[in-house]
C-alpha positions in Angstrom: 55.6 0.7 -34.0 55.5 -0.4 -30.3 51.6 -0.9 -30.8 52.3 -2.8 -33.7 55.0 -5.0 -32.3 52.8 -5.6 -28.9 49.6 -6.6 -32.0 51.5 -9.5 -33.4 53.0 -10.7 -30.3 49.5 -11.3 -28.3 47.8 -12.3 -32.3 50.8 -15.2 -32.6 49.5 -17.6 -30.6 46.3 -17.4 -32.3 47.0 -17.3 -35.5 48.4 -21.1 -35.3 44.9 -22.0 -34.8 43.1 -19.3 -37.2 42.5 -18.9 -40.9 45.4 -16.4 -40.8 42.8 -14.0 -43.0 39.9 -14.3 -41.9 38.1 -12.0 -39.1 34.6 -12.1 -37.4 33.5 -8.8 -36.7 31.0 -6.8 -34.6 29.7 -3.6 -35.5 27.3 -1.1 -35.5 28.7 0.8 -38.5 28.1 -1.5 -41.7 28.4 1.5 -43.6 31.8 2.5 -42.1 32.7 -1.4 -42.9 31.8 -1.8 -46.4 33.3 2.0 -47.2 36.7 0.5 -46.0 36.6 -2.8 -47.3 35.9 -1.4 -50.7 39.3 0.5 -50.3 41.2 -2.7 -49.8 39.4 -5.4 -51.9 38.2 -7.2 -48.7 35.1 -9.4 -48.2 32.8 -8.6 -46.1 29.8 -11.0 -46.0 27.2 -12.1 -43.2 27.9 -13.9 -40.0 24.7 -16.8 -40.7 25.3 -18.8 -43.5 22.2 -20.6 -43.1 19.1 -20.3 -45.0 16.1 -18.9 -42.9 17.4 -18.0 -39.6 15.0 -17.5 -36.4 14.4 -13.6 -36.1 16.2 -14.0 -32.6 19.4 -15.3 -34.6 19.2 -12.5 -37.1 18.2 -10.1 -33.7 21.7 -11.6 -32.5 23.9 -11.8 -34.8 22.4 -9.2 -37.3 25.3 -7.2 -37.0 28.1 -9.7 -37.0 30.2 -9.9 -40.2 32.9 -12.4 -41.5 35.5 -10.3 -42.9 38.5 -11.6 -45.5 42.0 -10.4 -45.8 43.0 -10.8 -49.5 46.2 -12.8 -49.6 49.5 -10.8 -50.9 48.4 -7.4 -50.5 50.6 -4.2 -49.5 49.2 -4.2 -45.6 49.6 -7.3 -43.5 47.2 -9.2 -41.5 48.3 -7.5 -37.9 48.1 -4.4 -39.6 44.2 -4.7 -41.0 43.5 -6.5 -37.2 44.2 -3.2 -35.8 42.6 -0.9 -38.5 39.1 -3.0 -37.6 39.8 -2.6 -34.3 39.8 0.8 -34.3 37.2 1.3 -36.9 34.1 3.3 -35.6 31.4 1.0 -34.3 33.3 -1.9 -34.6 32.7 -3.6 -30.7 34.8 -6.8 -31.3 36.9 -8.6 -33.8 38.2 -12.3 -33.4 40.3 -14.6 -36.2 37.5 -17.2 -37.8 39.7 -20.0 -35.7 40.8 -23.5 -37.0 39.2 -25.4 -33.8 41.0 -29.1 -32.7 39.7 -32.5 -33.0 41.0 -35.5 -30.9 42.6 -38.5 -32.0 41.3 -41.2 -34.3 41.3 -44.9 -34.7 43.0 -47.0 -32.8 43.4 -50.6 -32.8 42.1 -52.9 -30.2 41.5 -56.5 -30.3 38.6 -57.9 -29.0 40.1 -59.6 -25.8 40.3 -56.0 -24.7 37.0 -54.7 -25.4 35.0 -58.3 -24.7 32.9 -57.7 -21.9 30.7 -59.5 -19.4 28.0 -58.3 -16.5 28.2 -58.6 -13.1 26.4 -61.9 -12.5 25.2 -61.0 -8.5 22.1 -59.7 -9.7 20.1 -60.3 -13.3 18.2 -57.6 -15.2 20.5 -56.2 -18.6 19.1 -55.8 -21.4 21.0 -57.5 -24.4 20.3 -56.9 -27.7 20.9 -58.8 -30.8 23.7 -56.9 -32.1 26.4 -58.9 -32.5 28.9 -56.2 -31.4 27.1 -55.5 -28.0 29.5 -57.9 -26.5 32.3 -55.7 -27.3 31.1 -52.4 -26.1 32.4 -52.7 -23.0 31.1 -49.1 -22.5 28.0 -49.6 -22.2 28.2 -52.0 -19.3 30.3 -50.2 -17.2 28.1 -47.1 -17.5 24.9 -49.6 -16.9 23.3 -48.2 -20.3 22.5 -52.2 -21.1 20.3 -51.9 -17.5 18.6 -48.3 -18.5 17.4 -49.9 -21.6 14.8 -51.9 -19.7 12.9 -48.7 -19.1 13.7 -46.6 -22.4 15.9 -47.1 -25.3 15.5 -43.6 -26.5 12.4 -42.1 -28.1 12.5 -40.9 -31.8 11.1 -37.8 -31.0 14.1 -37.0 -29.3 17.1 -35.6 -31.7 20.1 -35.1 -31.0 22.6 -32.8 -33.1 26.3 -33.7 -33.9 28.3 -31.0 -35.3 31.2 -32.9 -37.0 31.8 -34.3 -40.1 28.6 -35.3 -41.4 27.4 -39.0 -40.8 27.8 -41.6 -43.6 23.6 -41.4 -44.5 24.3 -45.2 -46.1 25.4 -46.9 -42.8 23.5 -50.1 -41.8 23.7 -48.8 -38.3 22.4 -45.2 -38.5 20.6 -44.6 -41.8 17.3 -44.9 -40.3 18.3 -42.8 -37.4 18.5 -39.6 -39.1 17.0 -36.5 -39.3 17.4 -33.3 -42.0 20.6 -31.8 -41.1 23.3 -28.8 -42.8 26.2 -28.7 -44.7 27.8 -25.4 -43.3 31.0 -26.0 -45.0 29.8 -26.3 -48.6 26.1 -23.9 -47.4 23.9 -27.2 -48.8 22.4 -29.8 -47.4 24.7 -32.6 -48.1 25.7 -34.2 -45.1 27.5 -36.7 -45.9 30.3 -37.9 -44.1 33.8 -38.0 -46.3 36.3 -37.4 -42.8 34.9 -40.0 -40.7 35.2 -38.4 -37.6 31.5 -37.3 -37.5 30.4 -41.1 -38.1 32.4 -42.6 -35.3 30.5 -40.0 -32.8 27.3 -40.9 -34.1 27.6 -44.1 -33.7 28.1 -43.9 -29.6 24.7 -42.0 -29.1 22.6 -43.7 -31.7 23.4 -46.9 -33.5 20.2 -48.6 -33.9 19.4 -51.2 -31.3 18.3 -54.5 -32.0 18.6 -54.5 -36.0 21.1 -57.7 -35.9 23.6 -55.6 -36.8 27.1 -54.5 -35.4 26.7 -52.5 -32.2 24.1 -50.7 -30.0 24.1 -46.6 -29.3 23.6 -45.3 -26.0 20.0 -43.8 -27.1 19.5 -45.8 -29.9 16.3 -45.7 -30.3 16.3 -41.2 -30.7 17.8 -40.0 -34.0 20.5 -37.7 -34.7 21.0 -34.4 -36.8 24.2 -34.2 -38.9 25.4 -31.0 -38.7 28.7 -30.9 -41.0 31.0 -28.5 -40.1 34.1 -30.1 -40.9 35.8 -30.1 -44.1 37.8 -33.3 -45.7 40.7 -32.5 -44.1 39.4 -32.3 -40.5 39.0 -28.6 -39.8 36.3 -26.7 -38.1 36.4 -23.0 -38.7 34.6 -21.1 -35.8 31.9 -19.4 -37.9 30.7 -22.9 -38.8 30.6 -24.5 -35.7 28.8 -21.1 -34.3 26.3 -21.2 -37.1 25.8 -25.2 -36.2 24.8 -24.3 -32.6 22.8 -21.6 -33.6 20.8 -23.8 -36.6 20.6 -26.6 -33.9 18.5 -24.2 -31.2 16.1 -23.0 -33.7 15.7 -26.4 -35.0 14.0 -30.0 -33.0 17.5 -30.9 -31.6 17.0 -31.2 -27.8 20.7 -32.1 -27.1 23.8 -30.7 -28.9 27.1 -32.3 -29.3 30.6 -30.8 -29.8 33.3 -33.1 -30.0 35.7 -30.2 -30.8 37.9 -27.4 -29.3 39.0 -24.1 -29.2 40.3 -21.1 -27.2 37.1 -19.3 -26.9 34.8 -16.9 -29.1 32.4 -14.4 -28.0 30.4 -15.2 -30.7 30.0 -18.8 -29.9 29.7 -18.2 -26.1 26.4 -15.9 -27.3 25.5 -18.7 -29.5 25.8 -21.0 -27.0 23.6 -19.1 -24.0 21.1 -18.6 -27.1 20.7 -22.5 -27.4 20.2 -22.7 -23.4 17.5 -20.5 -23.5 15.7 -22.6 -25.8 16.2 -25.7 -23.4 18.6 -27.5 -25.3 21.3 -29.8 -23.4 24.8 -29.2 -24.2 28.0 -30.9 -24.0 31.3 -31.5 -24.9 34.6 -32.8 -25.2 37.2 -31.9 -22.3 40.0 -32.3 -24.8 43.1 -34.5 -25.2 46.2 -32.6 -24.4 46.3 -34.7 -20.9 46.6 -31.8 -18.5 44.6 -29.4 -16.0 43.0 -27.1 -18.0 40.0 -25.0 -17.6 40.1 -22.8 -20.8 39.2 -25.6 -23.6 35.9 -24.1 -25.7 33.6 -24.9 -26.1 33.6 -27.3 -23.1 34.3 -24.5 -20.5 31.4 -22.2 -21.1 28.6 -22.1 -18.7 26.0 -24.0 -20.1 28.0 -26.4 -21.6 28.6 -30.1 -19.7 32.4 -30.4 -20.0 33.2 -34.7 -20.5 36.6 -36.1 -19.9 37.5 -39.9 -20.7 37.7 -42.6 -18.9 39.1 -46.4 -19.8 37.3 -49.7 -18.7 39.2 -49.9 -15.3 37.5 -46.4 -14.3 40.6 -44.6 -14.5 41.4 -41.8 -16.4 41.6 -42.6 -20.2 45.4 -41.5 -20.9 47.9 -43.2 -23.6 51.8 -42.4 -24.3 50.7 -39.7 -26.3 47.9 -38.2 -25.1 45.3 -38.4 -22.5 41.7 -36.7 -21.5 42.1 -33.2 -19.8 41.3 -32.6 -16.1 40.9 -30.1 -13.5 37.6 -28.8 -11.9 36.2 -27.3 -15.5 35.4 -31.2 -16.4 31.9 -31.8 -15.2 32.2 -35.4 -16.1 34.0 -38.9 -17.2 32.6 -41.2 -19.8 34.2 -44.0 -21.9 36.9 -42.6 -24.2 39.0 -45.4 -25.1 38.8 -48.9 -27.1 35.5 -47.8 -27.9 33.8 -49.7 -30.5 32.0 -47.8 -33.0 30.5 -46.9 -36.9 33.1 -46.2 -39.6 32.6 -45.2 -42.9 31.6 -47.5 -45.8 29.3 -49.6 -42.7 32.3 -50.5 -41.1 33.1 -50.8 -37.7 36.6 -50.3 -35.1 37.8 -48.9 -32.5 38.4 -45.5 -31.5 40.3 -43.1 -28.2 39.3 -39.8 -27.4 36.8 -37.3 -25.2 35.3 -36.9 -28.7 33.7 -40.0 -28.2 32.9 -39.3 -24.2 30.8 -36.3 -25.1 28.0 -38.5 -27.3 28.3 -40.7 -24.4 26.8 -38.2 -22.4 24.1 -36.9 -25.2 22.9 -40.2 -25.4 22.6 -39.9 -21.2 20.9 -37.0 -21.8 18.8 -38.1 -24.7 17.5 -41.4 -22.6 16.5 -38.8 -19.4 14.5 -36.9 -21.3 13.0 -39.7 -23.3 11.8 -40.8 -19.4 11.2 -37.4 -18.5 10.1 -35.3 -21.2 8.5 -32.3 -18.8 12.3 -31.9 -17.7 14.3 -28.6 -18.3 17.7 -28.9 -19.7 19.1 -27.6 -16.0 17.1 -30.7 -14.7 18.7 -33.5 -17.1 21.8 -31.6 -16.5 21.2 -32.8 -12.7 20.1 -35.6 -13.1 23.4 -36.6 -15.1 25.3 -35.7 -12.4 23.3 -36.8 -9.4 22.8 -40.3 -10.8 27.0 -40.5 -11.9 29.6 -42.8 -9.6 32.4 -41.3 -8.0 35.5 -42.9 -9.3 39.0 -42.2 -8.2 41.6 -41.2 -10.9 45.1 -40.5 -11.2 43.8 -36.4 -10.3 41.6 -37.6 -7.2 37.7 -38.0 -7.1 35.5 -37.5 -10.2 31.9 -38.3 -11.5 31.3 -40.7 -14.1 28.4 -41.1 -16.0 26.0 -44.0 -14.6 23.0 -44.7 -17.3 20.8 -46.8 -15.0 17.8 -44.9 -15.1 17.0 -46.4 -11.7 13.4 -47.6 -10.5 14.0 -47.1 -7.5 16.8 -45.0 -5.1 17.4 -45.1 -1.4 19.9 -42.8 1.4 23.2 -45.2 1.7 22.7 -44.7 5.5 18.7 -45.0 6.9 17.8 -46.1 10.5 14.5 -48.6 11.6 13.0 -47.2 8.3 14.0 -48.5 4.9 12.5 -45.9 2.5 13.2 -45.9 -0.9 11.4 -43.1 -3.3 10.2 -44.6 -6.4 10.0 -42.8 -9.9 8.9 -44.6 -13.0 6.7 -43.8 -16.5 3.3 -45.8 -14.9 2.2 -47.6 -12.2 3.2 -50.7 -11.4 3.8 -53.8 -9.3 7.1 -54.5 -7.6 9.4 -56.8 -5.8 11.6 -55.4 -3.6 15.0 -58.3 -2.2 17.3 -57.9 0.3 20.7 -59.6 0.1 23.7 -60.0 2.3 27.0 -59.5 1.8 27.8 -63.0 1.0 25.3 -62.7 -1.6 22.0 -64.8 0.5 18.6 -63.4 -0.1 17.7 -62.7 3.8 14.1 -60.2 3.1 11.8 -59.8 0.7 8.8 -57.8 0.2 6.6 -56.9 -2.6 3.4 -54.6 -3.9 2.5 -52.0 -5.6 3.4 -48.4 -6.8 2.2 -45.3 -8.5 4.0 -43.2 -11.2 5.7 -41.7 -8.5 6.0 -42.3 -4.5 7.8 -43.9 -1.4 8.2 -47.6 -0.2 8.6 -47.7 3.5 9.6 -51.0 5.3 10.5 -52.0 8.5 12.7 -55.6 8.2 13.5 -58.4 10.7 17.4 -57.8 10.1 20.1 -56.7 12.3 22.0 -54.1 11.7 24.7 -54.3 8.8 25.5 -53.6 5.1 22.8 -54.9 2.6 22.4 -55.1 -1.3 19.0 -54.3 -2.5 17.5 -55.4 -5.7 13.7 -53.5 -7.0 12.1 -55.1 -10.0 9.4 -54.1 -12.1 7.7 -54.8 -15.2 9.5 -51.4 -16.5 13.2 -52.5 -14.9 14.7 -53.1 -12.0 16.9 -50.7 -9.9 20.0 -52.6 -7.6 21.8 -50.5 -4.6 23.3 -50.6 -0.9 22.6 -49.6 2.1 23.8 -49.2 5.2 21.3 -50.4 8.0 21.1 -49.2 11.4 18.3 -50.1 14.6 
């Protein structure tokens, strides 16, 4: 009895979140399994739902079962929990959770998202989207300036596990690739929530196509991977078969824009999809407090991405807000962020679910630059390339897109050296202006793929902006001079 009572006092908690019947199970002893299920009128049926799994999947999760509680029986839930538990060769057993999704639309006018660049230097690349000009977004994170070098190659996919994507939008029907239905087990991912269309449209509404606004990488192409049934919940067996379909497929980058409390089966499914070199990340959540035990944005290999608002401060309304603490990796936009709705549509959205694309376009553009890069090596270069902001919670990173020409110490002495990294040689132009703005040196030649400028100019010591142009792009910075 004491067992019993201690069993449904440390299952309550989770079962607001779970199926309430439904258990994924690990074991050794099918036989044992079946023999008992048979007893009770469960189902027991495989772990992968998806047709044609890699042999390392199947090597995986081979022996992992999804197991369902009939409804109304003589024995309750708790009570079957336990008799798995303690079944031979069963190693673990976890309720098939009900994961979270954010908020949804909001409304913002257009005052509050109209946005205009920083006049002191030139080099943005505009499109002729008409709702660029509303994506404020994208010019605070500098994507407008990183499109000068890349706006994404096609080769590069990117896979949203969500809702499907709405395949008819004017905006992202020619940016899609094959993807899975792992609700329904077809492959009909259509979008009838909406959620999974709103993400999709941060990381890859196409560029230049005269039509409403411009993704982040919109030039790569995403794979729908629906997971999310009409009323807006994920099960965890989905989204774990999702990641899982998305390693063994061409997805380089894989975003979650969903929540849980953590799974041992997704954390294997997720360390699977690092080993292949795929780039995760995910929404931090929106419960507006320290937290560090979100999933799957906690794991190891997964880039944890809080929200931020157009003033650089952490995005956070009335009634809720992104999470915080030292488990979020990074900040990206997450509110009044202009977007694809269903039925080609546009609005206005809140949320880290939209902050995670954010960073999988990042992601998707770095690797688009630099295809010989690792995933640990776009993972660094997201974060050595963000701006420190200061929120409500102290200091954070957030994302910066500029895929820079050009970089340079803040602090150098006699010697300005800047180390140069671009797709082909080129000629540059390297300006030097004051703090009032007045171009005081200028110097110009030429540069490899790859290398170091080194200049000695006629300037006293003091504070300088510094502009780098190429035919590619052009890089802007400060530095701090000394003699």
């Amino acid at each position: 009895m004491l067992l019993a009572l201690l069993l449904a006092l440390s299952l309550s908690a989770a079962q607001d979140a779970t199926c309430c019947n439904e258990f994924i199970v690990k074991t050794a002893n099918f036989g044992a399994l079946k023999g008992f299920a048979s007893g009770y009128g469960i189902e027991v049926a495989p772990f992968i739902t998806y047709p044609n799994p890699s042999d390392e999947v199947l090597e995986l999760f081979g022996d992992y079962y999804l197991v369902t509680i009939p409804g109304g029986g003589r024995v309750s839930v708790d009570s079957f929990y336990l008799l798995l538990k303690n079944m031979p060769g069963v190693e673990e057993v976890e309720p098939n959770a009900i994961l979270q999704v954010g908020p949804e639309l909001e409304s913002a006018s257009l005052e509050e998202t109209f946005s205009t660049h920083d006049s002191t230097f030139e080099g943005p690349y505009i499109p002729n989207d008409w709702g660029y000009w509303y994506q404020w977004n994208l010019h605070t994170t500098r994507a407008d300036w990183a499109w000068n070098i890349t706006k994404g190659d096609s080769n590069i996919v990117i896979a949203i596990i969500d809702s499907g994507v709405d395949t008819s939008h004017v905006d992202l029907r020619n940016n899609l690739v094959a993807g899975y239905n792992f609700t329904d087990n077809n492959t009909d991912i259509q979008d009838t929530y909406g959620h999974g269309t709103r993400v999709a449209g941060v990381v890859a509404a196409e560029i230049d196509n005269y039509e409403g606004i411009a993704g982040i990488a919109g030039g790569c192409r995403v794979m729908p991977l629906r997971c999310m049934d009409d009323s807006g919940d994920v099960k965890l067996r989905q989204a774990t078969n999702a990641i899982l379909y998305a390693a063994d497929k061409e997805a380089k980058i894989i975003s979650m824009s969903f929540s849980g409390g953590g799974s041992s089966a997704e954390r294997r499914a997720i360390d699977y999809a690092w080993r292949k070199d795929r780039f995760l990340c995910a929404s931090a959540g929106n419960e507006s407090q320290d937290t560090s035990n979100l999933y799957p944005a906690a794991y190891k290999h997964v880039m944890s991405v809080g929200g931020s608002n157009r003033d650089d401060e952490r995005w956070s309304d009335e009634d809720c807000g992104s999470n915080y603490g030292e488990s979020v990796d990074i900040y990206a936009p997450g509110e009044h962020i202009w977007t694809t709705l269903l039925g080609s549509n546009y609005g206005t959205c809140r949320g880290t679910s939209y902050s995670s694309p954010a960073i999988a376009g990042l992601a998707a553009l770095i690797w688009s630059v630099h295809p010989e890069y690792t995933n640990e090596e776009v993972w660094d270069a997201i974060i050595s390339s963000a701006d420190t902001i200061e929120i409500d919670v102290g200091k954070v990173l957030r994302m910066n897109c500029d895929l820079f020409t050009a970089s340079a110490p803040s602090i150098q002495k006699d010697t300005l050296s800047f180390d140069y990294t671009g797709t082909k040689p080129t000629d540059y132009r390297l300006t030097f202006y004051d703090v009032s703005g007045r171009k005081v040196y200028e110097t110009h030649g030429s540069v490899g793929e790859m290398g170091r400028i080194d200049r000695h100019p006629p300037l006293p010591h003091g504070v300088y902006f510094w502009e780098m142009r190429t035919r590619f792009g052009t890089g802007t910075g400060k530095v701090v001079y000394l003699k």
